[in-house]
C-alpha positions in Angstrom: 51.3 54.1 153.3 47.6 54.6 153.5 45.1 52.3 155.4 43.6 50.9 152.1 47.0 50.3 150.5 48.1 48.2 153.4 45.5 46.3 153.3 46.1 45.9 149.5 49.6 44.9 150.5 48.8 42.2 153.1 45.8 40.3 151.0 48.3 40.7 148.1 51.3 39.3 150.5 49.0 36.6 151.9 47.7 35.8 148.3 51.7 34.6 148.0 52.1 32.6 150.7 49.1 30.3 149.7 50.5 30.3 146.3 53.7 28.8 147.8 51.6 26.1 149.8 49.8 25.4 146.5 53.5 24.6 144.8 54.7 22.7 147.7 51.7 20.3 148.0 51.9 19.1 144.1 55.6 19.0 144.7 54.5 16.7 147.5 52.1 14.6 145.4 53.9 14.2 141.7 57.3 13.3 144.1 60.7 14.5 142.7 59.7 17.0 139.6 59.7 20.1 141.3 61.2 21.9 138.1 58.2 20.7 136.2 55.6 21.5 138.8 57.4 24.8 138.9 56.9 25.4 135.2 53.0 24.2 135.5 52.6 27.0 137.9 54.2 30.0 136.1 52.6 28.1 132.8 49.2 29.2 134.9 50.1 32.3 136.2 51.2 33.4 132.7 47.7 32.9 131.4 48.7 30.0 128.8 48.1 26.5 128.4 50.6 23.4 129.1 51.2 20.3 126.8 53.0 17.3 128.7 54.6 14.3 126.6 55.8 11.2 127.4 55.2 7.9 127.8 51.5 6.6 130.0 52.3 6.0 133.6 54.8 9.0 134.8 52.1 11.2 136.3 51.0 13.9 133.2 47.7 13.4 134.4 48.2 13.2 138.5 50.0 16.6 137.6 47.0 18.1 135.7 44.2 16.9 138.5 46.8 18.2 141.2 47.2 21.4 139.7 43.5 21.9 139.4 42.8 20.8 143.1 45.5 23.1 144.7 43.4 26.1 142.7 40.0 24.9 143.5 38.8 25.0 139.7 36.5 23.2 138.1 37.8 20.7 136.2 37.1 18.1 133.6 39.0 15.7 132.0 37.9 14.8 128.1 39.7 11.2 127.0 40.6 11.6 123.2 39.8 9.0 120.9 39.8 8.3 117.4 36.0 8.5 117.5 35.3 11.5 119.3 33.2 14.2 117.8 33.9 17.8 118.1 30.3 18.2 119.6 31.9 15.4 122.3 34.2 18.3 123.9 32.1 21.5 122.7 28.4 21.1 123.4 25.5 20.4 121.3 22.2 22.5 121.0 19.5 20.2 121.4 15.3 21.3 120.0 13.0 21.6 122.8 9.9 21.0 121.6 7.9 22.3 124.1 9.5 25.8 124.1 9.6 25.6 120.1 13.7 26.5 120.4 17.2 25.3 120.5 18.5 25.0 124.3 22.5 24.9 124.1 24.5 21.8 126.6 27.8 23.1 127.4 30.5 20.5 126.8 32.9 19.6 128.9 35.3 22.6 127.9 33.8 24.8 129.4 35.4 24.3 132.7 38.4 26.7 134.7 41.1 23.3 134.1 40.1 21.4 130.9 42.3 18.1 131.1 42.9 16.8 127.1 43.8 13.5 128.1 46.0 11.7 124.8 45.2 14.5 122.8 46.8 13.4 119.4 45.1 10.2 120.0 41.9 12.1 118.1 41.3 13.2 114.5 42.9 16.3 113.7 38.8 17.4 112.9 38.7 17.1 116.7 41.9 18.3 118.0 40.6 21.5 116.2 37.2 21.7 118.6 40.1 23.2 121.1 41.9 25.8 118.9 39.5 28.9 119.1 38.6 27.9 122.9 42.6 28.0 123.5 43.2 31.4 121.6 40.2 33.3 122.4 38.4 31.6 125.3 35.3 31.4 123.8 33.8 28.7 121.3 31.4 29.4 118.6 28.5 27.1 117.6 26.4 27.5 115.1 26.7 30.7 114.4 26.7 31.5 118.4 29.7 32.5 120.5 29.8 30.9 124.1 32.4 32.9 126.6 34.5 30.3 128.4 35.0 30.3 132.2 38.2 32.4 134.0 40.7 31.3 134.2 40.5 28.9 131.6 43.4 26.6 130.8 43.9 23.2 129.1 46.6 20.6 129.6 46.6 18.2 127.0 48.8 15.3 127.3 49.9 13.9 124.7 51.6 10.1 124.2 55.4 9.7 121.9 54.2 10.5 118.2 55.6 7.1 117.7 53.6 5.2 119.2 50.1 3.4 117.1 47.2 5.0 116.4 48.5 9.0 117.2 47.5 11.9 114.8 50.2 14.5 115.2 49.0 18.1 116.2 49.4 20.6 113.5 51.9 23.4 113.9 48.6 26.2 114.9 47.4 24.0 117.4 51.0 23.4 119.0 51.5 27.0 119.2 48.7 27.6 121.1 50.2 25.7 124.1 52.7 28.4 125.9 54.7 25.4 127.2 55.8 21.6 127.0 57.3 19.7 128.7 58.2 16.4 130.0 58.1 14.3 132.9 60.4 11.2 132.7 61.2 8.3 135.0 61.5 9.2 138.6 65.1 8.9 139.7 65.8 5.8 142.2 65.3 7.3 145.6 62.5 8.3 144.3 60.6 5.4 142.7 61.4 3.7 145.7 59.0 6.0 147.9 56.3 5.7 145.3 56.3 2.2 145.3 56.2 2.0 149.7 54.4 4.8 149.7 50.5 6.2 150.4 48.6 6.0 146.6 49.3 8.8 145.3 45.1 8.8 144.0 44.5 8.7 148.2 46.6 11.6 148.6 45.2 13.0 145.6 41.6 12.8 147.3 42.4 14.0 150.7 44.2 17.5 149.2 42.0 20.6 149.5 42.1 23.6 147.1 44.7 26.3 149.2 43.7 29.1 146.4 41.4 30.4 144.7 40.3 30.7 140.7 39.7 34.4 141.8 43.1 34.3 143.1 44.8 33.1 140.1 43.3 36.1 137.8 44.8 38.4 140.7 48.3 36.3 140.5 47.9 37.2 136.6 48.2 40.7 137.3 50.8 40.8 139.7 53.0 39.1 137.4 52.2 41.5 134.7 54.1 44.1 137.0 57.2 41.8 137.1 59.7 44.2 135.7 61.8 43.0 133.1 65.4 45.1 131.8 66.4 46.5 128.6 69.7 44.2 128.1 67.2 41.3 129.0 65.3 42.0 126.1 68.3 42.4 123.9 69.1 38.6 125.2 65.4 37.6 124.2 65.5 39.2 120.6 69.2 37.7 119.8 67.5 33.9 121.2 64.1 34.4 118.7 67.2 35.9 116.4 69.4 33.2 116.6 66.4 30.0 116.2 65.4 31.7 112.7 69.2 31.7 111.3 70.2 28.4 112.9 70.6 25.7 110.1 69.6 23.0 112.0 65.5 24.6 112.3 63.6 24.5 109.5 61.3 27.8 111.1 62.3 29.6 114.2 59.9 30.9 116.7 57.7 33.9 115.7 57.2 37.2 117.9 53.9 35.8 119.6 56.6 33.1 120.3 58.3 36.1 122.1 56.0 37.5 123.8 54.7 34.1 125.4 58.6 33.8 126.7 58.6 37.2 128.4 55.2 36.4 130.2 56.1 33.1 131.3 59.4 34.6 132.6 57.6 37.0 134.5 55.7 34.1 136.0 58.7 32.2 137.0 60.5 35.1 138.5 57.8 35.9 141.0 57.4 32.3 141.6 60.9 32.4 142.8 60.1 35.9 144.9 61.6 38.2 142.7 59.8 41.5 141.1 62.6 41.3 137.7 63.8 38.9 135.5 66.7 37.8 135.4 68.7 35.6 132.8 68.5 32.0 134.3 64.6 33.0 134.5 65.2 32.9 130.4 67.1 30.0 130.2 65.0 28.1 132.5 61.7 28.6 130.2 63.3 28.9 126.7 63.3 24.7 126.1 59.8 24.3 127.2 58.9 27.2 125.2 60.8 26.2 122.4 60.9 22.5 121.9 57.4 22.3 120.5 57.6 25.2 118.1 60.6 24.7 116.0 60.5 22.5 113.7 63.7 20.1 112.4 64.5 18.4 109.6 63.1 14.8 109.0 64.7 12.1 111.1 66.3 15.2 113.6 63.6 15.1 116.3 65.6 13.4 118.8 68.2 16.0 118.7 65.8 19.1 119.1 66.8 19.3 123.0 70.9 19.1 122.3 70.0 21.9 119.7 68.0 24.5 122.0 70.5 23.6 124.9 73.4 24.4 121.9 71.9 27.3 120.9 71.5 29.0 125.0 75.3 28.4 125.0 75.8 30.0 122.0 74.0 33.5 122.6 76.0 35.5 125.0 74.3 36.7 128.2 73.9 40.3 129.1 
């Protein structure tokens, strides 16, 4: 091995250990969800963007402001309201008269972590501002386009659809998030130590950024080399197979669907220190992947998770 490639090789090596400290300190601050934190973090590493559901006050957005203070991104939080404006979250360009032009004020997207607090609390005219800025990672106003920080990734969070005064995100805008997932009551043990516990916003406040943005976009590309076999792949086409031909789902998940899975799998397999996938990497992302992009009948939505989880035992592993 030359001089320059072991040098590559120990940057590369200590790039991973940081990445582990980054894991362990959310794990440390949103207390007993370490499967959730772990599917933030490949969520990140995959280059995609993360929509959290459930009910106010189980940590989505102590998970989002974590996440972005273990990376050292900047980060800004827009609070979704049935009044905001799409010039609220995208910028406005404002006449200055004494240089006889239009000056452009970047919103608050463009930042590295771009928190969408409540997002379906908005009109769907502003849940929009964030689908070009989510698929392309640039936003175009008035006729200009406006290249958006890297990394760039949102978390929106987003409160049960049954609850008052929520607009429900249409099917292109769900799709656009590469996972979701959910955070729940803490068990027991668990509640108990928040509740004798340090505030978790003082913990919050006294945790430094143990990588860099620069390092994610590096992270990116080493989990692009994540190798991934071709009986694995078999397994992911009978899974996208198998959603489309189940009676239950009303549409099953398209290739882009697909391809998000394999990434997000490569992610969580060098998370766990691996350079291949391997089929619990599959099974671990395929609900979070899924549960947002099929859609059920009318009056099934509870029953979406025994479906996915039904349908994983029903597709035989290579």
């Amino acid at each position: 091995m030359t001089e320059i490639s072991l040098q590559k090789s120990t940057v590369a090596d200590d790039r991973k250990v940081r990445l582990k400290q980054a894991v362990d300190t959310v794990n440390q601050i949103l207390l007993g969800k370490e499967q959730q934190v772990k599917l933030a973090f490949s969520c990140l590493l995959a280059r995609g963007h993360l929509l959290i559901e459930d009910l106010p006050g189980v940590g989505k957005t102590t998970l989002a402001h974590a996440l972005a203070t273990v990376i050292g991104a900047h980060y800004q939080r827009i609070q979704f309201t049935s009044d905001l404006l799409p010039a609220d979250i995208l910028g406005v360009s404002i006449y200055r008269r004494d240089q006889e032009k239009f000056e452009f004020h970047p919103g608050p997207i463009f930042a590295e972590l771009v928190l969408a607090d409540e997002v379906n609390r908005a009109t769907p005219k502003s849940q929009s501002a964030l689908l070009e800025a989510m698929a392309e990672g640039q936003v175009t106003i008035e006729g200009d386009t406006h290249i958006l920080p890297k990394p760039f990734i949102v978390i929106a969070t987003q409160n049960p659809l049954d609850l008052v005064g929520t607009f429900p995100l249409p099917d292109s805008q769900l799709d656009r998030f590469l996972l979701s997932i959910t955070l729940g009551f803490p068990a027991p043990e668990v509640e108990r130590e928040l509740l004798t516990a340090i505030d978790r916003a003082i913990v919050l406040k006294d945790t430094s950024a143990l990588i860099s943005p620069v390092d994610v976009l590096e992270l990116n590309k080493d989990c692009q080399e994540i190798h991934i076999s071709e009986a694995l792949l078999d397994y992911v086409q009978a899974l996208l197979a198998e959603t489309r031909n189940n009676r239950w789902f009303q549409t099953g998940l398209s290739p882009r669907a697909g391809i998000a899975l394999l990434q997000c799998c490569k992610a969580y397999a060098f998370l766990n220190d691996r350079d291949f996938v391997v089929p619990d990497d599959i099974k671990a992302i395929f609900p979070a992947l899924a549960r947002h992009r099929i859609t059920v009948p009318h009056g099934m939505e509870i029953a979406v998770e025994e479906q996915i989880s039904g349908l994983l035992n029903q597709v035989a592993i290579p």
